[in-house]
C-alpha positions in Angstrom: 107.1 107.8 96.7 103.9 107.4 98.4 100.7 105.9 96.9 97.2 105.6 97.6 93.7 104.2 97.0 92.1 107.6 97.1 88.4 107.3 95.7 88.9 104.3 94.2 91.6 105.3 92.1 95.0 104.9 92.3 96.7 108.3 93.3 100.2 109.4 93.8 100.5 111.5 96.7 102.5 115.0 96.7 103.3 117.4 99.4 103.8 117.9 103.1 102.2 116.2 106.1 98.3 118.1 106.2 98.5 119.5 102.8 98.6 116.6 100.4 97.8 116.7 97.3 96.4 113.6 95.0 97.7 113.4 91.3 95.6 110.4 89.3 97.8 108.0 87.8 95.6 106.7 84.5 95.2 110.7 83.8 99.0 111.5 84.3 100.2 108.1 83.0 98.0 108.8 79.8 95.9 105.1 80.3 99.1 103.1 81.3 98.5 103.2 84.7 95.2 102.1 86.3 92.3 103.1 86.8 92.7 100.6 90.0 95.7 99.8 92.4 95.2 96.0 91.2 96.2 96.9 87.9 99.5 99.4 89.0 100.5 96.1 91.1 100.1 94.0 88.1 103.0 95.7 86.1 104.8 97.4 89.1 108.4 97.4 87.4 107.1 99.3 84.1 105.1 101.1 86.9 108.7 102.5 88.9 109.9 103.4 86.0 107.6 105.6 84.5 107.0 107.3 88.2 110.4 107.9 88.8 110.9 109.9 85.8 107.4 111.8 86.2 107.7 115.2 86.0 105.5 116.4 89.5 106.3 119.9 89.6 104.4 120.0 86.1 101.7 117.7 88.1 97.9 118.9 88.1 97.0 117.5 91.4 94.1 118.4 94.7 93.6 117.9 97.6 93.6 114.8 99.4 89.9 113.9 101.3 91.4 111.4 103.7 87.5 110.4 104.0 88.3 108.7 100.5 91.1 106.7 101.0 90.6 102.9 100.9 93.0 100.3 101.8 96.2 100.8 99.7 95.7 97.0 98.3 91.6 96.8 98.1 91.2 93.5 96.4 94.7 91.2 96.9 94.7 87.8 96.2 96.0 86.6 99.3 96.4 88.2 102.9 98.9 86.8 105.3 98.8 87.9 109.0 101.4 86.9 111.4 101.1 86.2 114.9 103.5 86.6 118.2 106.9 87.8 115.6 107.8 90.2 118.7 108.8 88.5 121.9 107.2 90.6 124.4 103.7 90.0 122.6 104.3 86.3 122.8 105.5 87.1 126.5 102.1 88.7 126.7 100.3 86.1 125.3 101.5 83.1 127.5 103.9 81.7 124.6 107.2 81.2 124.0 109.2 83.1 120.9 108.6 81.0 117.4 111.8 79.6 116.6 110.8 78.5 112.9 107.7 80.0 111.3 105.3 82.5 113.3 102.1 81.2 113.5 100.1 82.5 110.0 96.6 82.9 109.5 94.2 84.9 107.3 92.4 88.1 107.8 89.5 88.3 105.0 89.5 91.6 103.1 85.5 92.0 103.9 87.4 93.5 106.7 89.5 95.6 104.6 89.2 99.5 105.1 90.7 103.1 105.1 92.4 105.1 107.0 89.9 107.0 109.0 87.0 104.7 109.9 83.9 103.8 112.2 83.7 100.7 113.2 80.8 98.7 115.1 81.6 96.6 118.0 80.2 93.0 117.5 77.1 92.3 120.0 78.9 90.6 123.3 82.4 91.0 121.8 85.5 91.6 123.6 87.0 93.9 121.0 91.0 94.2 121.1 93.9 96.5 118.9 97.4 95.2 117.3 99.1 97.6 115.6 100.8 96.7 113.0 103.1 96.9 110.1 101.4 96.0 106.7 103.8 95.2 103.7 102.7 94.4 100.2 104.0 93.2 97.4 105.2 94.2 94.5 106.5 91.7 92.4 105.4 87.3 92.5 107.8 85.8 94.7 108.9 82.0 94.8 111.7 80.5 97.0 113.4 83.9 97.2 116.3 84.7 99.8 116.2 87.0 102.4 118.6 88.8 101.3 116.7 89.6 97.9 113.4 89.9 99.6 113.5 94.0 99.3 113.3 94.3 95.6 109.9 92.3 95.8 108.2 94.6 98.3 106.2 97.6 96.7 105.9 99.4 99.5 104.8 99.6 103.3 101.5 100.7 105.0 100.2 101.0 108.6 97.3 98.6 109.9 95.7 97.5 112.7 94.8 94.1 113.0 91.3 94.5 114.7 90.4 91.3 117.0 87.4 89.9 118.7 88.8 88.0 121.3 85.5 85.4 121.9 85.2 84.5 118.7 89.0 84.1 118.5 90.3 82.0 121.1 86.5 80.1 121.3 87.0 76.3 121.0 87.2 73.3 120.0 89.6 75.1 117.7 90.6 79.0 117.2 88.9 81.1 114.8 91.1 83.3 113.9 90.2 84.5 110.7 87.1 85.1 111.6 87.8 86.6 114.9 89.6 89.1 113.0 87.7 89.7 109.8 84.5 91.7 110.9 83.8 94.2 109.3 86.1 97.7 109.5 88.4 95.4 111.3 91.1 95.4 108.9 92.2 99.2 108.6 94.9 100.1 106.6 96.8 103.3 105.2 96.6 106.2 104.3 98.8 105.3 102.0 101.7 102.9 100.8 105.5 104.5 101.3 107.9 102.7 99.0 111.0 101.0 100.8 113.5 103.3 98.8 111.5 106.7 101.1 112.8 105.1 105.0 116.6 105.4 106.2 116.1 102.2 107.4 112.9 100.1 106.5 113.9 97.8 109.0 113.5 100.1 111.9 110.4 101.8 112.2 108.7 102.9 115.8 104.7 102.0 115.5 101.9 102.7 118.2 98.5 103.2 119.5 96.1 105.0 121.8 93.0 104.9 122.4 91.4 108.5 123.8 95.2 109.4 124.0 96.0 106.8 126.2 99.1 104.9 125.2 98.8 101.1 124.4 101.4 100.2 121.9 104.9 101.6 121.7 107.3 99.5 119.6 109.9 99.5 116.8 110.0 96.8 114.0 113.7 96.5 114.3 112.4 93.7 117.2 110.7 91.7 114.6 111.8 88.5 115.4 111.0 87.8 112.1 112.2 90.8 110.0 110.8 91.9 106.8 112.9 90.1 104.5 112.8 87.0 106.4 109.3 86.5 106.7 108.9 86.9 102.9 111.3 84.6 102.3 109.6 82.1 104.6 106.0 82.6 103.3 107.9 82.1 99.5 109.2 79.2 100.4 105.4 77.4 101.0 103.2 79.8 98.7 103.7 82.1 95.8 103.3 85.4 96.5 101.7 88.0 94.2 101.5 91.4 93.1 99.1 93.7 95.7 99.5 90.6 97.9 98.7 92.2 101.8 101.7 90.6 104.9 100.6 91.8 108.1 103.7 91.4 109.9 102.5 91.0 113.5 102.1 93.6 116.9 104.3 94.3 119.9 103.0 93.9 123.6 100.4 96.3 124.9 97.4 94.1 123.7 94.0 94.6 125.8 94.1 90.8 126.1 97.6 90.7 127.7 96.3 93.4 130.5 95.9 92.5 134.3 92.8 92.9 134.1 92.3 92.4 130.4 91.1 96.0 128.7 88.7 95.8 125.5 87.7 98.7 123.2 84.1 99.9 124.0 81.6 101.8 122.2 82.2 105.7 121.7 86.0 105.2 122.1 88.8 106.3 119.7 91.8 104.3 118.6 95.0 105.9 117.1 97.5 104.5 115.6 100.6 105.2 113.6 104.1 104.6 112.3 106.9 107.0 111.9 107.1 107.8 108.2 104.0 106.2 107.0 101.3 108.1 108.6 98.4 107.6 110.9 95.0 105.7 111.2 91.6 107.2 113.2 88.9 104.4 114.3 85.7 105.1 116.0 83.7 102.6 117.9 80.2 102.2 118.2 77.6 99.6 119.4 76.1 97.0 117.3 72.4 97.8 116.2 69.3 96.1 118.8 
């Protein structure tokens, strides 16, 4: 099933690509679902099993306004993002292949948006894509296996892990957090796609463009840290909660890893995707004098 944060309600999404429709969950659920996302997250197994014995055909739904949709998980309680988990990013970046734990960091959901966004290029800034895949969580996780991880997954988004490359990398130590928390930098959607929806969650082919030139072109069956594993991992050291956003890192084709280096520039458009999830639309424009 797909799900989505349409208007600030929690919507179940119906129909084919272009002509989605949006049925409310606290109306169809009669109050036991929502208003919010947050709150779906909170009791996601009572959740499932009310939505897979929902009657849609009977559904009143409308039409999705994809200028509504938020972030599938507005308000988590924590936000993972995961740095060089494919090796020819790390290639890219000048780093060998983590052999134990990718390097992990936060992305601050200030930066949290939609699908379909415009997004204002910090004064001086050296502004940079990574496409990537966003997972989020369904159920609190503690010490789990690998092997088990699935079941605690409530489904998977796309998102693009928006990075200002100055503020990043500049010393004494790296800011990445908030290099890659201004605002709009954090796009996410249009919606979340349930694991059970994917032949294989494990091998999806991701992307992006910008002005329909391709940058990115990967598949997340080169993780080198898969899915399951890196929630295992991060279990291991935290526990992970409910509505909990993983950003699970980007393959090469980074601005930064360019001879010469290529950053994002005001009146450009970046487009990104992933095969069974959907596709996001950013704008960029110059910072107010």
């Amino acid at each position: 099933m797909r799900i989505a944060n349409h208007n600030q309600r929690a919507t179940l999404i119906l129909g084919e690509s272009g002509a989605e429709v949006g049925v409310d969950i606290f109306d169809a659920s009669g109050g036991r679902f929502g208003p919010d996302l947050d709150l779906v997250y909170g009791g996601w197994n009572e959740f499932i099993s009310w939505a897979v014995a929902f009657d849609t055909s009977a559904a009143d739904g409308s039409p999705v306004d994809r200028a509504l949709l938020g972030a599938p998980s507005p308000r988590p309680r924590q936000v993972f993002a995961v740095g060089l988990n494919y090796d020819d990013h790390a290639a890219e970046s000048g780093f060998e292949s983590p052999t134990h734990l990718p390097p992990v960091f936060t992305k601050y959901i200030s930066s949290f948006s939609g699908p379909d966004t415009t997004v204002t290029i910090p004064e001086g800034g050296a502004v940079d894509w990574e496409v990537e895949l966003v997972v989020v969580i369904g159920r609190e996780a503690t010490g789990i296996d690998a092997d088990d991880a699935w079941r605690y997954v409530a489904g998977l988004t796309a998102g693009q892990d928006i990075s200002e490359r100055i503020t990043q990398t500049r010393g004494p130590a790296p800011q990445f957090g908030l290099g890659k928390s201004y605002p709009g930098f954090s796009p996410q959607g249009p919606w979340l796609v349930t694991p059970d929806q994917f032949a294989d969650p494990d091998d999806l082919e991701l992307g992006c463009a910008v002005d329909g030139e391709e940058m990115q072109k990967g598949r997340t069956r080169d993780l080198i840290f898969p899915v399951p594993r890196l929630i295992a991992e991060l279990s291991r050291n935290v526990t992970l909660h409910p509505g909990d956003v993983i950003f699970t890192g980007t393959p090469a084709g980074v601005g930064a890893g360019r001879e010469p280096k290529r950053f994002l520039a005001p009146g450009e458009r970046l487009d990104s995707w992933i095969t069974g999830i959907g596709e996001l639309h950013q704008t960029f424009i110059s910072a107010p004098q």
